[in-house]
N, C-alpha and C positions, 0 to 999 in steps of 0.2 A: 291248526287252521280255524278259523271263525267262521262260519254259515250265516248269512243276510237272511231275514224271510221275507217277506214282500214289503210291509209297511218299510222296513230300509231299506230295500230295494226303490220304490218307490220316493223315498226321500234324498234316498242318494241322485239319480235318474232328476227328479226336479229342481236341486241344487248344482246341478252339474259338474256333480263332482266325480270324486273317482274311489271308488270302493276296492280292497285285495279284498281276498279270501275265494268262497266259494257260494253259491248256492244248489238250492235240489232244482232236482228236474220239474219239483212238483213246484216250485216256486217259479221258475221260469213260465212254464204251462197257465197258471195264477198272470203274470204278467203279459203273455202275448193273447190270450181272453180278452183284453182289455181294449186289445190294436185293431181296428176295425178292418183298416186298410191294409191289405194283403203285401201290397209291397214296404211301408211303414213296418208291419209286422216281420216281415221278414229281414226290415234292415236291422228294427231292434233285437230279434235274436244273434245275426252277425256281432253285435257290437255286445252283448251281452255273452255271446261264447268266447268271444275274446280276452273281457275285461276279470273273466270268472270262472274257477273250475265246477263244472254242472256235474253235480254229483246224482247216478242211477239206483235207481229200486236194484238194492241187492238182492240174496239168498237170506241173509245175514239181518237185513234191515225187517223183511217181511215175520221171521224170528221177534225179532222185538217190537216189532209194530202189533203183534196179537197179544205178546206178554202185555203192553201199557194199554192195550184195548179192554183188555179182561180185569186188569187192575183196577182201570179209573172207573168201565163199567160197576165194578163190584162197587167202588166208593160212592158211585153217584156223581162222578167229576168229569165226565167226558168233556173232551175239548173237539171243536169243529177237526171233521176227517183230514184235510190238508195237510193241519197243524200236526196231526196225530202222526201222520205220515212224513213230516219234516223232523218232528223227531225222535221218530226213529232213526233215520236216518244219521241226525246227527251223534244220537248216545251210543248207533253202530260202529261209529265210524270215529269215539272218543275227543270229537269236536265240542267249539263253544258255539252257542248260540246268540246271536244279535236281534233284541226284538225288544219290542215295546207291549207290546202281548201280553197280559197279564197272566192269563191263564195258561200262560209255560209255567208259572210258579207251581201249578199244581202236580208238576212232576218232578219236583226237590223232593 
């Protein structure tokens, strides 16, 4: 399964198209920040739970969310916490990721 992070999220949503796969929770969270309007916001997570499997902060995610913490800290490569948190989630979870994000490459 493929994981969207938000810049395709976002792209998808403005093209009105239509995305499979999945997103995190922390991506979803990232996109209704944005909805000002409470009922807006709450249509777009209806429509967003629907369209996508919303994947949760495991046991298993927080595990490798400290190992790539500790890692990229020691390099000097941190990447914004969202991110850090999106994936983990997905290298727990032996997904691909979708992203135009440059700085996922520093986790090859």
């Amino acid at each position: 399964m493929i994981i969207s992070d938000m810049g395709i999220l976002i792209e998808t949503v403005r093209e009105r198209g239509y995305e499979t796969g999945a997103i995190t929770i922390i991506t979803l969270i990232e996109f209704l920040n944005g909805i000002a309007e409470p009922e807006k916001r709450a249509k777009a997570k209806e429509l967003l739970e629907q369209s996508f499997t919303i994947l949760n902060l495991e046991n298993e995610d927080i595990k490798v969310y400290c190992d790539l913490y500790c890692k990229l800290k020691e390099e000097g490569a941190l990447i914004p916490e969202a991110d850090l948190l999106i994936a983990a989630i997905m290298l727990s979870h032996n997904m691909t990721l979708k992203t135009r994000d440059k700085h996922f490459e520093k986790l090859r």
